[in-house]
C-alpha positions as CSV (number, residue, x, y, z in Angstrom):
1,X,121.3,82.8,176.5
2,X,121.9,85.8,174.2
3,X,124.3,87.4,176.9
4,X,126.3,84.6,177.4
5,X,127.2,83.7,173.9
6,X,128.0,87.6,173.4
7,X,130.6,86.7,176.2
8,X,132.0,84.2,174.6
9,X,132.4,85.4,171.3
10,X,134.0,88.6,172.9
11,X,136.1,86.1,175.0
12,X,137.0,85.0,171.7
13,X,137.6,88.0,170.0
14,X,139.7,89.0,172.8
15,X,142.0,85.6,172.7
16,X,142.2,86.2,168.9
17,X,143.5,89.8,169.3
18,X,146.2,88.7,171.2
19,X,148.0,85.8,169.1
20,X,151.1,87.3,168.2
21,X,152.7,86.4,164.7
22,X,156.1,86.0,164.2
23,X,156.9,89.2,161.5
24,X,159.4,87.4,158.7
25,X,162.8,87.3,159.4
26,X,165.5,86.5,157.0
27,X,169.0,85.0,157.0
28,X,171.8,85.6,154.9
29,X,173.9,82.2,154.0
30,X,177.3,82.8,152.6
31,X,178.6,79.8,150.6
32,X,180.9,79.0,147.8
33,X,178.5,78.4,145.2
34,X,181.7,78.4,143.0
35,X,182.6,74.7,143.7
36,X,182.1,72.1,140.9
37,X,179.9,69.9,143.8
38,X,177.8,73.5,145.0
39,X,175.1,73.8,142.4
40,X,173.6,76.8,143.2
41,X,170.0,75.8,142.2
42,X,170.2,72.9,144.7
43,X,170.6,75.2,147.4
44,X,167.2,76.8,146.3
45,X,165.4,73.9,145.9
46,X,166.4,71.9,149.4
47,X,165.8,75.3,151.3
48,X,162.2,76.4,149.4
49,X,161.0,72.7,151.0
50,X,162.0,73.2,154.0
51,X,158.7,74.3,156.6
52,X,158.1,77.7,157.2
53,X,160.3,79.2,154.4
54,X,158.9,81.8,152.1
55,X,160.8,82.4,149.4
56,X,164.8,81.8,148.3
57,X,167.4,84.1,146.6
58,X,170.5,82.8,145.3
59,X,173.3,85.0,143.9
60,X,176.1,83.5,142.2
61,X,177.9,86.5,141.9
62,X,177.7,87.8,145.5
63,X,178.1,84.2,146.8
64,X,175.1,84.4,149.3
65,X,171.8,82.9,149.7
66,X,168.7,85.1,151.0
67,X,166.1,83.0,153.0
68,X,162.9,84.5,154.3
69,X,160.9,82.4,156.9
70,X,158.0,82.2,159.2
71,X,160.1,82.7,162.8
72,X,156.9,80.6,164.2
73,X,158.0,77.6,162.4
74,X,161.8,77.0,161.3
75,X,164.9,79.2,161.9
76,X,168.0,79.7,160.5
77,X,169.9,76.6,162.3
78,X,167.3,74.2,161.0
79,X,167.5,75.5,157.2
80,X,171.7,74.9,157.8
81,X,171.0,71.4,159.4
82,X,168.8,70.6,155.8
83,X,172.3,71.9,153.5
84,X,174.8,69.9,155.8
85,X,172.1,66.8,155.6
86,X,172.7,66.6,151.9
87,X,176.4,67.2,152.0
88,X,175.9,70.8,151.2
89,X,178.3,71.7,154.6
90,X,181.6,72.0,153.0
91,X,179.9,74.7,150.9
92,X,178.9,77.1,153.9
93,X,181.6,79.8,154.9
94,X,183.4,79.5,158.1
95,X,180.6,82.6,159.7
96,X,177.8,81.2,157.2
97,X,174.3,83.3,158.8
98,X,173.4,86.8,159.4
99,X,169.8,87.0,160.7
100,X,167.7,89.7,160.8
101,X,164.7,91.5,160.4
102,X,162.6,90.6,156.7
103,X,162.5,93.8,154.7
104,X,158.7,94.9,154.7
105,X,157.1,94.4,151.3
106,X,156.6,97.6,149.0
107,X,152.6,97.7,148.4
């Protein structure tokens, strides 16, 4: 009996190994956050409840919002659907995302 549940945990072991993460990724959002209707803060808070996202940076002055998420569980078309769901569309530029790679955090 001892042999085969040393299999099995290796078996498991093994299978655990090899489930690949997503790494972060993060998307740039350029909007007007300058327009009367675009509060910036509401951009932030329909974003940070969206599944999968890690954090939110909003900067007024550089008109852009910063989203890092888990790759595994949202991506950057679903976190625009959730800003054009609550009339936040009109807001977006006319080339609204950049994706790419999350920056790795300093220890």
């Amino acid at each position: 009996m001892k042999p085969m549940q040393t299999l099995f945990a290796a078996a498991a072991l093994v299978a655990f190994a090899g489930a690949v993460q997503a790494e972060p990724r993060q998307v740039t959002i350029s909007a007007d956050l300058t327009c009367p209707v675009s509060d910036p803060q509401l951009f932030e808070i329909v974003l940070k409840r969206q599944p999968g996202v890690i954090s939110v940076d909003v900067s007024f002055k550089e008109q852009k919002v910063v989203v890092i998420y888990d790759a595994d569980i949202t991506n950057p078309r679903t976190l625009a659907d959730a800003l054009i769901e609550i009339g936040l569309g009109d807001m977006l530029s006319d080339n609204p995302m950049i994706e790419e790679a999350a920056p790795v955090p300093k220890p």
